[in-house]
N, C-alpha and C positions, 0 to 999 in steps of 0.2 A: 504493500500500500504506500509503503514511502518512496517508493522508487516511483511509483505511478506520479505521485503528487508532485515530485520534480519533475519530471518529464513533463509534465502537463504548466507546469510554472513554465517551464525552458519555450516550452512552443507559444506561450502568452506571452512572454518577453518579447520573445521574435515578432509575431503578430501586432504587438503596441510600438515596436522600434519604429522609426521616423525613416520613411524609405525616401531614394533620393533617384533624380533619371539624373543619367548623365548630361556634361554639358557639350550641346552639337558646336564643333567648328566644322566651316564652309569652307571648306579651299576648290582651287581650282589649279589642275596639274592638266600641263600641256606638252605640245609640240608641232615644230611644223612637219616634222614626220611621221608617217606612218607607222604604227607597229611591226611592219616589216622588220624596222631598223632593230637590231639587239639593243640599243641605248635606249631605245623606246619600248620596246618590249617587257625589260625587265622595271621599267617602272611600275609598269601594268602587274610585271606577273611576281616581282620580287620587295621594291620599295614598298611601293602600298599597302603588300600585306605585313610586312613586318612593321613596320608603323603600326597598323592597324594591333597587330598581336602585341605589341606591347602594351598600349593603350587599356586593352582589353583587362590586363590585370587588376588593376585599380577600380574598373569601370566609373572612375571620374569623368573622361571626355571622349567622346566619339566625335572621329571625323567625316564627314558627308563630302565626298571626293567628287568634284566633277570632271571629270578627265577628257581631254581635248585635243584630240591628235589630228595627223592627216592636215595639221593645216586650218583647221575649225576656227582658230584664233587668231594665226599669225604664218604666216611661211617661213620657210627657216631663217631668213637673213634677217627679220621682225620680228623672233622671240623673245630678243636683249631688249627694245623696246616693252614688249608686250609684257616683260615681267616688272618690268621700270615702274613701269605706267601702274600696275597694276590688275592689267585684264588675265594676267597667271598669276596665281601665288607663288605656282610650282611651276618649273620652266626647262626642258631640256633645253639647252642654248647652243646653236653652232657658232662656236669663236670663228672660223675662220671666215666668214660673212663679215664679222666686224672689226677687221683690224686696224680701221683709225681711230675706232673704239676702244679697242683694247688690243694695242699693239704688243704688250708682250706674248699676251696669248699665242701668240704667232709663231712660237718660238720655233718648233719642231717643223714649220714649211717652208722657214726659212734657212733649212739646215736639209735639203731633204737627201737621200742615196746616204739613211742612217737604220733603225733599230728594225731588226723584224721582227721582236719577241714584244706583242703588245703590253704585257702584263711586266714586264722587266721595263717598260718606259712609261707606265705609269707609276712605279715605285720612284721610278727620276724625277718624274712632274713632280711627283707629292715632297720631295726631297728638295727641290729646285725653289718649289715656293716659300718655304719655309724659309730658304737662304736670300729670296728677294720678296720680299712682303706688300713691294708697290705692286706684286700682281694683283694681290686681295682690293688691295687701296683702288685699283685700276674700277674691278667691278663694285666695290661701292659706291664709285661716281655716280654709275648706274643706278643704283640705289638695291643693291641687291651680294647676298654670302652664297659661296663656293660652296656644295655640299660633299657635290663629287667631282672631281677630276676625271675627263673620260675621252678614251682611245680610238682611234679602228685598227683597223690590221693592215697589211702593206698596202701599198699602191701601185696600182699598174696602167697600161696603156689597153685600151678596149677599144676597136678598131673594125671598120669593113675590110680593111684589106690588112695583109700580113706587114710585120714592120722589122725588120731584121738586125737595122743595122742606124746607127745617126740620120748617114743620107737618104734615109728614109722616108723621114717626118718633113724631108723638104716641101712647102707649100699646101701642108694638109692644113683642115682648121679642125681644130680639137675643144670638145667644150669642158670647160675645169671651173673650178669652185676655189674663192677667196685665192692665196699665194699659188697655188699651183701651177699657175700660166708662169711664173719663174722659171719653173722645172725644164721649161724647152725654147728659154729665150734662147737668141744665135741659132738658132734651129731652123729659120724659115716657117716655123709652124704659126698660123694664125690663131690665138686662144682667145675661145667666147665663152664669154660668164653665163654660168649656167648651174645646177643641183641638181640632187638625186631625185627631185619631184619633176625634173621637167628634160633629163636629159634621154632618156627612151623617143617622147617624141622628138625632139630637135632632129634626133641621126634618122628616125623614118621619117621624117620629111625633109633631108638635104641639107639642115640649116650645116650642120660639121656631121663631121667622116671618122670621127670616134672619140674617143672623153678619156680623161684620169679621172679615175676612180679606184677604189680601194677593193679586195676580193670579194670580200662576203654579199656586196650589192650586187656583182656583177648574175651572180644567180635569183637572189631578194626582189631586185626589179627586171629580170629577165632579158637583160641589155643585151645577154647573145643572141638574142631570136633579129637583132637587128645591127649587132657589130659582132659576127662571130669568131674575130680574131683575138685573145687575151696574150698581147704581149708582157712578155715576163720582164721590165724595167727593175723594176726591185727599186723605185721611188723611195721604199719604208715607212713604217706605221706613222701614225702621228699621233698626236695630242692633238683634238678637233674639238670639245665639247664641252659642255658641264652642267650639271644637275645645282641649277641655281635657286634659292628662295627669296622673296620680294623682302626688302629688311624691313620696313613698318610692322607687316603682317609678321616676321620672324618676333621681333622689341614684342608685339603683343599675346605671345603663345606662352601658356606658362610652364615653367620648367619641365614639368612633366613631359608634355608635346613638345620640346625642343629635345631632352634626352633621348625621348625616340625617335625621331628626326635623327639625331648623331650617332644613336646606334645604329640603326638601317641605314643609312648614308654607305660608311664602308663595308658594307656587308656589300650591298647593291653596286661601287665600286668595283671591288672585285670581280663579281660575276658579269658584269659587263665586260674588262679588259678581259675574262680568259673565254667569253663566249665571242672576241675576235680573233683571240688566240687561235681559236680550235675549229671555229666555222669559217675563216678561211679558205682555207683549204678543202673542208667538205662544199662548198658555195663552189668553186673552181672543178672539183670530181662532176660534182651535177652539173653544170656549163656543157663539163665535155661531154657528159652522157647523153643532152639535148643536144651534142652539133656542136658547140664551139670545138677550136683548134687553138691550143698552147703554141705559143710563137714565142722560141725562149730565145734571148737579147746577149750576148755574148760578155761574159767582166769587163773583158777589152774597152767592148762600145758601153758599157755602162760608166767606164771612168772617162772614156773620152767622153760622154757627155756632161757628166759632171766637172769635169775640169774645163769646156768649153764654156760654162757660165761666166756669169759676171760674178763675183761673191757677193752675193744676195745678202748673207747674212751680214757680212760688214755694209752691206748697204742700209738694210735695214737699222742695223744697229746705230751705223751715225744718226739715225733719222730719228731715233729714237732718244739718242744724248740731246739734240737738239732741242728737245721738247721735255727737255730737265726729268727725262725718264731712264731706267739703269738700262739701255741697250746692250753697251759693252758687258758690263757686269754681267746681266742676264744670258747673252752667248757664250760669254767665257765659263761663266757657272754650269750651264747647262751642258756643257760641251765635255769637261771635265768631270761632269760626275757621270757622263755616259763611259766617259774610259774606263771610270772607276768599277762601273757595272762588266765591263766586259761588253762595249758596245759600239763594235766599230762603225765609221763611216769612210765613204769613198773619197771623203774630201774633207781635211783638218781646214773648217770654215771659218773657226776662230784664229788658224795662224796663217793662212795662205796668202 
């Protein structure tokens, strides 16, 4: 009988306790690409939930995610705007659309025939920033914090016709994103600005005769069904992106929803760099198995065309000093701790 009577206390206590809903926050997490993109996918399929599961513990605050991909908001050279502004909280952001925005961001396109291990030069990013901190400063002009630093995997030449050799590329127009039309100045090649949202139609309708782009899209948007040549340049991964939060809407989340925020953040990191790591190469098996044809580029002509540049990156970098920003610093910094990694390039761009 006495065990009854507590029992029956215990379930009255619970019953008279003061129940609480959680508190809803509104975000809104975008892109101007597709979920095709891994950078965009794992926000969908890895950030959000983990956020969400940590939240979950406490059951203090639920978040109501509107998530807005494809372009819904902003195209990708408009997500730095669109998360400024406000119209994202959450923001996959392509840096290399904004580089008079945020010129250091640039770093890795202005150094290119360097890393091919994505996930070994996002450890350099995350290491690099910490040694020049006007990166961060850069995008809080924006009004907006770094969550994640994020990769692709190599870069190569995607083409109608085969490209074998330098004198190849004479007189072709090729369509590239942000720095990459660098990659083939002295070349004869004509480069028109173009992305991964809109460079499919450009080559079926004539406008250019093939693009740089990075592996894993070349199968993602299907660009062999209409340049089925993938020459092997070996360009190298880059540093392109980043998982940005609008900072007013950050200053207002309380600690709770910022710690998961920071714990999902490098989790979500990671799986992006090794899901460019590794779907490279399966994105290029599939090409071939629909019809493309590997067109592989000889060391030879890969340093002759690296050495036939201008050094971009001392260009940029004066450009950079000029404008009371660590250009120097940041290419000598970044250059050096790629050595450190074990990570060569075809062209020592900080000393040449």
């Amino acid at each position: 009988m006495k065990l009854r009577t507590i029992t029956l206390a215990a379930v009255a206590a619970i019953l008279a306790a003061p129940s609480f809903a959680a508190q809803e926050i509104k975000l809104t997490v975008g892109s101007g690409h597709p979920p095709l993109s891994g950078a965009v996918k794992e926000i969908r399929d890895l950030f959000i939930p983990e956020v969400d599961k940590r939240l979950a513990t406490s059951g203090k605050f639920k978040i109501t995610w509107t998530e807005a991909y494809a372009g819904t908001i902003a195209k990708p050279p408009g997500v730095l705007k669109a998360v400024e502004d406000g119209a994202m909280d959450v923001g996959h952001v392509p840096f290399l659309f904004n580089g008079d925005k945020l010129p250091l961001e640039q770093i890795t396109y202005v150094t290119p025939f360097g890393p091919t291990d994505s996930v070994k030069l996002t450890a350099v990013i995350a290491k690099l920033r910490k040694l020049v901190p006007e990166m961060d400063a850069q995008l809080l002009k924006h009004k907006q914090i770094l969550l994640a630093p994020l990769p692709t995997d190599e870069y190569q030449i995607v083409a109608k016709r085969p490209i074998e050799k330098v004198d190849d590329l004479k007189g072709m127009k090729l369509g590239t994103a942000g720095q990459a039309g660098n990659w083939v100045r002295n070349t004869g090649v004509v480069a028109v600005a173009g992305d991964l949202t809109t460079f499919y139609n450009s080559m079926q309708t004539g406008v250019y005769e093939g693009i740089i782009t990075f592996d894993t899209a070349v199968s993602s948007y299907k660009f062999y069904e209409v340049a089925p040549y993938v020459v092997k340049v070996g360009f190298g991964a880059q540093y392109a992106s980043g998982l940005t939060v609008n900072e007013r809407r950050w200053k207002g989340f309380p600690q709770e929803v910022k710690d998961a925020f920071l714990a999902a953040a490098p989790l979500y990191e990671k799986k992006v760099a090794r899901y460019y790591q590794d779907a490279g190469e399966a994105s290029i098996k599939n090409a071939v198995e629909k019809g493309a044809k590997i067109v592989p580029f000889a060391d030879a002509e890969r340093t002759k065309l690296a050495k036939m540049l201008p050094n971009i990156a001392k260009e940029w970098a004066k450009a950079a000093d000029a404008k009371g920003l660590p250009g120097t610093k940041t290419l000598v910094t970044y250059m050096q701790l790629c050595r450190e990694a074990g990570i060569p390039h075809a062209r020592e761009w900080d000393k040449d």
